[in-house]
MOPAC internal coordinates of N, CA, C and O (Angstrom, degrees):
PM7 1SCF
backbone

  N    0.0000 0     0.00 0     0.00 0    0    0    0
  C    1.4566 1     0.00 0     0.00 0    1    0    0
  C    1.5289 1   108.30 1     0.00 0    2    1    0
  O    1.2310 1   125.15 1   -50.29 1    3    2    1
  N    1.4078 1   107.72 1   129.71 1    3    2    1
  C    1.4387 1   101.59 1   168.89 1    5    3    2
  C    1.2297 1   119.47 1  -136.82 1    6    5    3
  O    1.2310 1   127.90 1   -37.45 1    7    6    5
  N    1.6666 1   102.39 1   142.55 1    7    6    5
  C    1.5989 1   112.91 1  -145.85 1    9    7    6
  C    1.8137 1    91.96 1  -116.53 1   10    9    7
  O    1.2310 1   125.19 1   -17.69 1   11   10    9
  N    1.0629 1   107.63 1   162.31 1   11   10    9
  C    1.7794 1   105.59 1   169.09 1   13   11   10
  C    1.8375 1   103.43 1  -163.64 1   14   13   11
  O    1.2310 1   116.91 1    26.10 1   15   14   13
  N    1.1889 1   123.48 1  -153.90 1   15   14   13
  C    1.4082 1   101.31 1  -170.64 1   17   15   14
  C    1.2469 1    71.04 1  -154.77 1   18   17   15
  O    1.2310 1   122.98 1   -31.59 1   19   18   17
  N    1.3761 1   111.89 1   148.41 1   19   18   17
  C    1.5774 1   130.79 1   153.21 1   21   19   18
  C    1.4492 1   127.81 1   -74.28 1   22   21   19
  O    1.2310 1   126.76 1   -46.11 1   23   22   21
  N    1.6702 1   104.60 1   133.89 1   23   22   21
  C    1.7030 1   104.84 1  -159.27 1   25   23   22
  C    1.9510 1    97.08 1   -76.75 1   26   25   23
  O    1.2310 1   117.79 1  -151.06 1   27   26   25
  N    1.5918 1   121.81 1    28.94 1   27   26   25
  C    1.2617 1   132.81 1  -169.54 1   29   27   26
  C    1.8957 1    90.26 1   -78.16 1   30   29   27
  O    1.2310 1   121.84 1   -52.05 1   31   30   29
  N    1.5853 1   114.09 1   127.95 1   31   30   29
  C    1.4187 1   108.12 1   149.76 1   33   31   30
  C    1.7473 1   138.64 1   -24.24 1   34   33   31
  O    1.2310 1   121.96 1   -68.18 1   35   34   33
  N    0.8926 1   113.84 1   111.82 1   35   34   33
  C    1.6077 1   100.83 1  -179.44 1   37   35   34
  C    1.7784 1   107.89 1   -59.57 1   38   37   35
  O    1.2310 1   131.54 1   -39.58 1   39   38   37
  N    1.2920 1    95.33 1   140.42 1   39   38   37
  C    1.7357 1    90.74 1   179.85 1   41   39   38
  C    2.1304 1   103.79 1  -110.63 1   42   41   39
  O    1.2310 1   125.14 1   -13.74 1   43   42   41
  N    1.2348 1   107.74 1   166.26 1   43   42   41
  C    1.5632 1   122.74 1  -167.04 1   45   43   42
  C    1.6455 1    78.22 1  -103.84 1   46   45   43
  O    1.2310 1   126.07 1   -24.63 1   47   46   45
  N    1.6860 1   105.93 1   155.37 1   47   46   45
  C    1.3246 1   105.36 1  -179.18 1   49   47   46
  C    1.7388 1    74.26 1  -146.26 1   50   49   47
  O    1.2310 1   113.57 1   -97.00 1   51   50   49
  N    1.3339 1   129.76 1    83.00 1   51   50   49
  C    1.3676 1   130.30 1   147.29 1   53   51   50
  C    1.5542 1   114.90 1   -14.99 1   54   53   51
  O    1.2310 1   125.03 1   123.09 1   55   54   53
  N    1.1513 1   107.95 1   -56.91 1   55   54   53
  C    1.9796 1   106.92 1  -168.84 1   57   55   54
  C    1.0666 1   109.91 1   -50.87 1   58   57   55
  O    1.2310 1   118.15 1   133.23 1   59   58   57
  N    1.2234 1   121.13 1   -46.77 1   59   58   57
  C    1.7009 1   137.10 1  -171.62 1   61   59   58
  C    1.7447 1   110.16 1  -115.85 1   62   61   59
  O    1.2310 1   119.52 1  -154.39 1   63   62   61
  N    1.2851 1   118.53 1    25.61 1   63   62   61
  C    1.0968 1   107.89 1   173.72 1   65   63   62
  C    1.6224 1   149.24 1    28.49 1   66   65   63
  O    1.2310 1   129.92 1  -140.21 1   67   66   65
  N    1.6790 1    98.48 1    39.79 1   67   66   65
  C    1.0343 1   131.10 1  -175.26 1   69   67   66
  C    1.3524 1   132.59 1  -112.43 1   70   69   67
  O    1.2310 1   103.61 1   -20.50 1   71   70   69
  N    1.4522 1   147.77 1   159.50 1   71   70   69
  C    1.3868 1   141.22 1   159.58 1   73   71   70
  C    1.3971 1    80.75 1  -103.22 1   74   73   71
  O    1.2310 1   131.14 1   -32.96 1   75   74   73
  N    1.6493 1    96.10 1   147.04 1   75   74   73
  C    1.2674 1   137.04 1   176.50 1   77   75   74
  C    1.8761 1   106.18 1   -96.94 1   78   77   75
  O    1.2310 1   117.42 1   -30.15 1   79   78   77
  N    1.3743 1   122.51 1   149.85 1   79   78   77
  C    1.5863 1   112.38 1   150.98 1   81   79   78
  C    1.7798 1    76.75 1  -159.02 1   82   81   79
  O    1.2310 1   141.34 1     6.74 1   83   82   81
  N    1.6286 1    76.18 1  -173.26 1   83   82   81
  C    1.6365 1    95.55 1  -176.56 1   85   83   82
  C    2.0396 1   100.31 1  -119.97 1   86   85   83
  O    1.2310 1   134.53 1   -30.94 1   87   86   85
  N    1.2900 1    89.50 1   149.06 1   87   86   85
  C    1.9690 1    74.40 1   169.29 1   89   87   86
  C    1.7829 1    87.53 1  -140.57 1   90   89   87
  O    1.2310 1   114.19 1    -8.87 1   91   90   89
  N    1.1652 1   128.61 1   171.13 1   91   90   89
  C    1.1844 1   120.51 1  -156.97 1   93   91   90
  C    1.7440 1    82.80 1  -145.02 1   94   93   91
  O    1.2310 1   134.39 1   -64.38 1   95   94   93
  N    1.4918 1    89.77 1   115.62 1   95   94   93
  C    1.6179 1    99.54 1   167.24 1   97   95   94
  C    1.6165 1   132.68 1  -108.26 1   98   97   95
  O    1.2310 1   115.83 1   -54.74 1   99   98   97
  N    1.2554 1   125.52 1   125.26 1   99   98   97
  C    1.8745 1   135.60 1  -164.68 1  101   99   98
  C    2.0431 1    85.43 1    40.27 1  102  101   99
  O    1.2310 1   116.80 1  -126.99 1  103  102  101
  N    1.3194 1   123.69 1    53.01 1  103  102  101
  C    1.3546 1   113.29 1   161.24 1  105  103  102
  C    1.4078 1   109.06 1   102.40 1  106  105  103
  O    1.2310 1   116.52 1   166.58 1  107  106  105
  N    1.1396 1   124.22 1   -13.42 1  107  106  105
  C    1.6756 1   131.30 1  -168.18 1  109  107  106
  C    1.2715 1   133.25 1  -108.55 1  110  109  107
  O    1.2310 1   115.41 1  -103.15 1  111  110  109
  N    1.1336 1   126.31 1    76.85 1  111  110  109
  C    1.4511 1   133.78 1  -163.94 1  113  111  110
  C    1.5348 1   104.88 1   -42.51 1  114  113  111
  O    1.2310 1   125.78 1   -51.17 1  115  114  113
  N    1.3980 1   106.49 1   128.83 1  115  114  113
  C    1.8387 1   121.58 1  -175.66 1  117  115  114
  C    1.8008 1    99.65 1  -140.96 1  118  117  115
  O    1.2310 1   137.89 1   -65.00 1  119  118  117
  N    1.3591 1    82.94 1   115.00 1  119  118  117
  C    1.3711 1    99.95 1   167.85 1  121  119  118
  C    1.9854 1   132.58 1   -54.77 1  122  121  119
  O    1.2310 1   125.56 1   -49.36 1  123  122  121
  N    1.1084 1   106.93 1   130.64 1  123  122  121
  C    1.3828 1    97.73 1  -154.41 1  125  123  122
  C    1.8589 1    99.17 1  -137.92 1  126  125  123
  O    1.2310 1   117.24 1   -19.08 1  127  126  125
  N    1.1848 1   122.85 1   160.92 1  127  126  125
  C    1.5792 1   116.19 1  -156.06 1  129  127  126
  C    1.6299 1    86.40 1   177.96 1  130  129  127
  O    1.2310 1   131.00 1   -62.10 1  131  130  129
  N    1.3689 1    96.39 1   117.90 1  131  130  129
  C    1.7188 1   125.22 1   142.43 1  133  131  130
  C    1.5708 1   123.37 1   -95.94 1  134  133  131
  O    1.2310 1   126.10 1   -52.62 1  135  134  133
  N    1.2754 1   105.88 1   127.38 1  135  134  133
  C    1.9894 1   121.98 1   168.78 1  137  135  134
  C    1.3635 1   109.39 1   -44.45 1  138  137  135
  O    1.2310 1   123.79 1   -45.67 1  139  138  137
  N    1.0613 1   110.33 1   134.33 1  139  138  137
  C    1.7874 1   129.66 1   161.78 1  141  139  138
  C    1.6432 1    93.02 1   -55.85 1  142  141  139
  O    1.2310 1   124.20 1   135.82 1  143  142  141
  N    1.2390 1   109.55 1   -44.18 1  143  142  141
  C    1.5883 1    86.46 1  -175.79 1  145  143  142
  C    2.0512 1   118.33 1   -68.55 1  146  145  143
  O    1.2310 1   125.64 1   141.85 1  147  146  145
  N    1.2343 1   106.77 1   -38.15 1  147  146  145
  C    1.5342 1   120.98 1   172.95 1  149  147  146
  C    1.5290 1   104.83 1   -36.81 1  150  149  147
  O    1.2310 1   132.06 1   122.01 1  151  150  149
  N    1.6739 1    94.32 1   -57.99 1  151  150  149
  C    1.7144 1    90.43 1  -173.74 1  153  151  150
  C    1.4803 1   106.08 1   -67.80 1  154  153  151
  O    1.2310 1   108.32 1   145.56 1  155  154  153
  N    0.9425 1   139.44 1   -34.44 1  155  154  153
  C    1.3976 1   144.58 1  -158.82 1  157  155  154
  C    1.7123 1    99.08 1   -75.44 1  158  157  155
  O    1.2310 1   118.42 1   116.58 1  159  158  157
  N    1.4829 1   120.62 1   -63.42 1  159  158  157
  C    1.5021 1   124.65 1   154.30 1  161  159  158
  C    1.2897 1   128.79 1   -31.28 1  162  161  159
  O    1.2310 1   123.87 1   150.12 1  163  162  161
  N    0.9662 1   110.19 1   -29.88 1  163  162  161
  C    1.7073 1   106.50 1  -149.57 1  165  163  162
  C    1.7439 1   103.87 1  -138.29 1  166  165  163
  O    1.2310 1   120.78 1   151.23 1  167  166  165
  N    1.3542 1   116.11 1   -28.77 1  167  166  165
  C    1.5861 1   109.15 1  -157.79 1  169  167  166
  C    1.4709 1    97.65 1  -135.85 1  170  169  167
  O    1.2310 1   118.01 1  -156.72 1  171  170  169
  N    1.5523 1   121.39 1    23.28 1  171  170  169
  C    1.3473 1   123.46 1  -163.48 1  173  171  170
  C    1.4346 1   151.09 1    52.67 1  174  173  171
  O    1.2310 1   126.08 1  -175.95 1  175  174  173
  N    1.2377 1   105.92 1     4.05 1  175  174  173
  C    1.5453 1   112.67 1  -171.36 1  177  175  174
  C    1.7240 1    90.54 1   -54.67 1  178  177  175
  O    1.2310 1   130.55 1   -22.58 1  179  178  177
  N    1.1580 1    97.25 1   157.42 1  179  178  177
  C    1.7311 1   108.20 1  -170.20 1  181  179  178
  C    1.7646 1   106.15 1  -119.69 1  182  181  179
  O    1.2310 1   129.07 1   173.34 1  183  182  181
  N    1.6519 1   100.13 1    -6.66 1  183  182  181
  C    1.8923 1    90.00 1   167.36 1  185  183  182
  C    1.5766 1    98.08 1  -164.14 1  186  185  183
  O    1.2310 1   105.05 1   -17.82 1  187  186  185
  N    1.2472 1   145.26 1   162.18 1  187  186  185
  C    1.4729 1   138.53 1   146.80 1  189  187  186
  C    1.2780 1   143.93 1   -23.23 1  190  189  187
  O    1.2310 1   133.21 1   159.77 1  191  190  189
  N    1.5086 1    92.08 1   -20.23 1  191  190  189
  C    1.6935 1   115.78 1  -174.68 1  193  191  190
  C    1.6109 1    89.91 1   -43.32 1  194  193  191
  O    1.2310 1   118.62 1   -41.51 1  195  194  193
  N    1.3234 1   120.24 1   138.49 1  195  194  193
  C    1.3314 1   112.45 1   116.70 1  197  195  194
  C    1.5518 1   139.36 1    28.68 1  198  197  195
  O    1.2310 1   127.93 1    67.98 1  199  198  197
  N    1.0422 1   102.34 1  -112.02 1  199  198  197
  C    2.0906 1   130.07 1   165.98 1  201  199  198
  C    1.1142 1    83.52 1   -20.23 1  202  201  199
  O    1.2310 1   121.01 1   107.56 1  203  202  201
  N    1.3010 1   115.67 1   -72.44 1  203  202  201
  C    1.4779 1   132.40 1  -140.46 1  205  203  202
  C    1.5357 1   113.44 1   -56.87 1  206  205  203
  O    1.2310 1   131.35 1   127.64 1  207  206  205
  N    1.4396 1    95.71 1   -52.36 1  207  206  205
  C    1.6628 1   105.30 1  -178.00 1  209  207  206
  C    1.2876 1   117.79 1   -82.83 1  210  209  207
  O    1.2310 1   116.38 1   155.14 1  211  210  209
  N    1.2795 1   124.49 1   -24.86 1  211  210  209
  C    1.4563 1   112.28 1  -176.95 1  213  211  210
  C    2.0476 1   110.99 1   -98.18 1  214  213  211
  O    1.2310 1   130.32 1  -177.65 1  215  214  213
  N    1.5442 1    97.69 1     2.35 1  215  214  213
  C    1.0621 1   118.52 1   137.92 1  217  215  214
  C    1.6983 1   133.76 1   -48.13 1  218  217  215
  O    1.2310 1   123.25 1   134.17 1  219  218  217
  N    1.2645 1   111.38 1   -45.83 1  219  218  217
  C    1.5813 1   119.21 1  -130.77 1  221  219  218
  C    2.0230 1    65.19 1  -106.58 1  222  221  219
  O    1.2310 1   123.94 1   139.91 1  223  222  221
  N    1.0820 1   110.04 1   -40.09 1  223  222  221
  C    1.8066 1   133.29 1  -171.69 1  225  223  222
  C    1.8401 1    88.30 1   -44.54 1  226  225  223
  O    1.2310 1   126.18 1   102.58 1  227  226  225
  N    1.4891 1   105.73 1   -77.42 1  227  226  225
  C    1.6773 1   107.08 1  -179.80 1  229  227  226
  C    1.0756 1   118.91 1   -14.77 1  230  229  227
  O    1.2310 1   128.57 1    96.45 1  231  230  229
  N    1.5539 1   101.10 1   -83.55 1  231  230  229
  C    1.0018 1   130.48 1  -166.04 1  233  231  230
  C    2.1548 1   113.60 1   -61.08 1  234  233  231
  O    1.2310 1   123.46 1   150.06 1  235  234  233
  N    0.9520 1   110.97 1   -29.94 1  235  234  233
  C    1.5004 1   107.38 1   161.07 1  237  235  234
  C    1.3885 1   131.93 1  -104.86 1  238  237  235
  O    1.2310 1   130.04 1  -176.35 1  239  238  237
  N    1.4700 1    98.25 1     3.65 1  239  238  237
  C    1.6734 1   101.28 1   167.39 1  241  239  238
  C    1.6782 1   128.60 1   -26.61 1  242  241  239
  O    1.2310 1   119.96 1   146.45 1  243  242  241
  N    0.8642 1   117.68 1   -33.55 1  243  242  241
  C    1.2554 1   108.89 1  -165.53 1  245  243  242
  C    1.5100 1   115.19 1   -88.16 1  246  245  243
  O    1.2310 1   130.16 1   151.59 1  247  246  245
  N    2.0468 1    98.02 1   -28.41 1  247  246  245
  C    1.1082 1   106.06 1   177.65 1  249  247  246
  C    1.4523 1   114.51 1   -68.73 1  250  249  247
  O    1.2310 1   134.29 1   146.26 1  251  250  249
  N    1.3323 1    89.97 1   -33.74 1  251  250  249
  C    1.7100 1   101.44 1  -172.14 1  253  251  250
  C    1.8321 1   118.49 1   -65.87 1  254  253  251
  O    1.2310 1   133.35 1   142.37 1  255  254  253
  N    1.1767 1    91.80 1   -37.63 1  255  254  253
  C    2.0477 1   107.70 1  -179.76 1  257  255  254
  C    1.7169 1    84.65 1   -69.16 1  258  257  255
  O    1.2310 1   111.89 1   118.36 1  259  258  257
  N    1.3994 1   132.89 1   -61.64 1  259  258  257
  C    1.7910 1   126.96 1  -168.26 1  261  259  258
  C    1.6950 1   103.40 1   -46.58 1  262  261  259
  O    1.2310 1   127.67 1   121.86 1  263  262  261
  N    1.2084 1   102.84 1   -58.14 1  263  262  261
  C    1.3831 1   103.34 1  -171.85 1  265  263  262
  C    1.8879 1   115.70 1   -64.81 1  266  265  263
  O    1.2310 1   122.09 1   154.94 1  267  266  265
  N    1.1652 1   113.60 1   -25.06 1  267  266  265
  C    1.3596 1   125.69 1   173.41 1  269  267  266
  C    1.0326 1   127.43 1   -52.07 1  270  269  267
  O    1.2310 1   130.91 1   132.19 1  271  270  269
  N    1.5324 1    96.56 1   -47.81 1  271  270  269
  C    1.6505 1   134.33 1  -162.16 1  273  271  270
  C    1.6749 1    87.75 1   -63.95 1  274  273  271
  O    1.2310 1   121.78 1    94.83 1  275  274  273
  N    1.3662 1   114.19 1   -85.17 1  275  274  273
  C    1.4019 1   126.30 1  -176.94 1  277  275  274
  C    1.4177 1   114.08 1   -24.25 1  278  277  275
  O    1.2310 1   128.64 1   106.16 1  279  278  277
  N    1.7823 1   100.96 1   -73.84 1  279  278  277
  C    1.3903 1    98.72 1   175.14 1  281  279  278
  C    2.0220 1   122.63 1   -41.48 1  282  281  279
  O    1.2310 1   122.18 1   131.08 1  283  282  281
  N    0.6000 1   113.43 1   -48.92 1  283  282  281
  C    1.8241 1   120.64 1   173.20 1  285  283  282
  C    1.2189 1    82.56 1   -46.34 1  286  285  283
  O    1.2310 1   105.57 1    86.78 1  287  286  285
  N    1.4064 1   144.36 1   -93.22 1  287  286  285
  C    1.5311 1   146.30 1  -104.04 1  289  287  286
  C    1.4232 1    78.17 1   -90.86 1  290  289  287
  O    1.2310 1   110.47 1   164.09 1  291  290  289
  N    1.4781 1   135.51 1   -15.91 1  291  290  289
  C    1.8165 1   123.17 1  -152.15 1  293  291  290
  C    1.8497 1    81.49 1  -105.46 1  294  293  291
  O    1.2310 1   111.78 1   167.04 1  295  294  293
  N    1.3340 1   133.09 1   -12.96 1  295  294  293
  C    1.3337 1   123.99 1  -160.44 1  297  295  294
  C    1.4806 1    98.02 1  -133.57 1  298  297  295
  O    1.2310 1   119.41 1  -156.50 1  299  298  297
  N    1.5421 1   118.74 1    23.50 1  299  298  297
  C    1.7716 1   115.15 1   162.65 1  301  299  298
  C    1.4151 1   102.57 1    72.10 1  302  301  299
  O    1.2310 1   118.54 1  -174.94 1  303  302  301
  N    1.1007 1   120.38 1     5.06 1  303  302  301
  C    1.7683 1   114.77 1  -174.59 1  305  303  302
  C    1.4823 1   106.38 1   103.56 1  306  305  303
  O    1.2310 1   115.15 1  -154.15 1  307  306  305
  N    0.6890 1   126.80 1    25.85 1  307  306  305
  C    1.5514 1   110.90 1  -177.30 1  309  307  306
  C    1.9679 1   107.18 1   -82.66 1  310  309  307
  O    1.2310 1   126.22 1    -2.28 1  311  310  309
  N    1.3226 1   105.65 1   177.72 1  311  310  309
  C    1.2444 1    92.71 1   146.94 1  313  311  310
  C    1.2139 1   137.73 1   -96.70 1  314  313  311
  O    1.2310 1   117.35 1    -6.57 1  315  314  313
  N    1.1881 1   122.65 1   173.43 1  315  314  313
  C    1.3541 1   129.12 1  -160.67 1  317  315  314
  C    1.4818 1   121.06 1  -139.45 1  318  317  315
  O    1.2310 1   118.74 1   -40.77 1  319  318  317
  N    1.2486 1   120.01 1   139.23 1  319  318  317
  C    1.6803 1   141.62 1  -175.48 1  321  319  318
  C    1.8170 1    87.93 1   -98.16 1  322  321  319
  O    1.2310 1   120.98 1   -43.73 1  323  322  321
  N    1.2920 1   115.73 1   136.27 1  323  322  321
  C    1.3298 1    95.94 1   137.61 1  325  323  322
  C    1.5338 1   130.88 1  -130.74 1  326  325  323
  O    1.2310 1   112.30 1   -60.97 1  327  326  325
  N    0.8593 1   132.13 1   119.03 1  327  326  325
  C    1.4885 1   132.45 1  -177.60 1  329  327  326
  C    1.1838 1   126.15 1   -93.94 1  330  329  327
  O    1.2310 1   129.76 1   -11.22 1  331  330  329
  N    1.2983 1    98.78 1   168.78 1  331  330  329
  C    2.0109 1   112.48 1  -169.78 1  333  331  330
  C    1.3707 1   115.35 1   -16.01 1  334  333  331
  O    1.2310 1   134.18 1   109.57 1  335  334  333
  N    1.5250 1    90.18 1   -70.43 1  335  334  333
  C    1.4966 1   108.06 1  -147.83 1  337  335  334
  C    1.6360 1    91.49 1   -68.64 1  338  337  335
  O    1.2310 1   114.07 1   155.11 1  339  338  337
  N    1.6595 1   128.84 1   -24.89 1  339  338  337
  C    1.2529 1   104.29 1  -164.90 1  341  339  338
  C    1.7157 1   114.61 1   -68.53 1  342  341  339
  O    1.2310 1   124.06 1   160.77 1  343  342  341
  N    1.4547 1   109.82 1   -19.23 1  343  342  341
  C    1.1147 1   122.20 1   164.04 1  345  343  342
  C    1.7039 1   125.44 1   -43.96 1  346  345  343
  O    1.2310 1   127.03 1   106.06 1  347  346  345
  N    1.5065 1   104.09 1   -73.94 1  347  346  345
  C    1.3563 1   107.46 1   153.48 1  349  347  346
  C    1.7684 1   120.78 1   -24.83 1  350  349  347
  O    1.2310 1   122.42 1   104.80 1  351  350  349
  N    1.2436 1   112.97 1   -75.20 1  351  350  349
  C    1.6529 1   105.52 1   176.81 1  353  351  350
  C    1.4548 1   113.72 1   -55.50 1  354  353  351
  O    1.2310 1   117.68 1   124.46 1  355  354  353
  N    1.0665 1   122.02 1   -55.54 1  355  354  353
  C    1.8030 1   122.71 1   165.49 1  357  355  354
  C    1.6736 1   109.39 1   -24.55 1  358  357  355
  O    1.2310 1   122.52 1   120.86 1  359  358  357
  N    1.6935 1   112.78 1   -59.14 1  359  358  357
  C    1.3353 1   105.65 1  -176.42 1  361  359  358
  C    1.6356 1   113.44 1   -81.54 1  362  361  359
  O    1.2310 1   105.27 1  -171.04 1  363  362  361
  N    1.0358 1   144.88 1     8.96 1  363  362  361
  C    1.1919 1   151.95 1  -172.27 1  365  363  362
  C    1.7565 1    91.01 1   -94.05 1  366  365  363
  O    1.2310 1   120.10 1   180.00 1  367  366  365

């Protein structure tokens, strides 16, 4: 399976309190979303705002696309949420 991420802006999805990106799997764009809380845990964002999170997004990109990556390849392609805690087990 091969996964890659689109050089597309990550977008804030207020309703669901999420950043949005795209990662594109064997050719197929799959929607993909980390928690305001993840970033806030894990990548520093310091409040929900906005700024803050797609901030916290920059700055952990890489961690965030590694950990993505896996999750996809562990769920057949699907899309994917990722949250806190998956972080936590990731760094363990």
């Amino acid at each position: 399976m091969r996964v890659i991420f689109s050089d597309d802006a990550p977008m804030f999805d207020g309703a669901q309190m999420v950043v949005r990106f795209v990662a594109i799997v064997d050719g197929v764009p799959v929607s993909c979303a980390i928690t305001a809380e993840a970033l806030e845990d894990h990548f520093g964002a310091d409040s929900t705002l906005e700024a803050q999170l797609l901030r916290a997004f920059a700055q952990g990109r890489e961690r965030i696309h590694e950990v993505c990556k896996r999750t996809i390849e562990q769920s057949g392609g699907a899309a994917v949420v990722l949250r806190s805690g998956l972080f936590r087990i990731e760094r363990a």
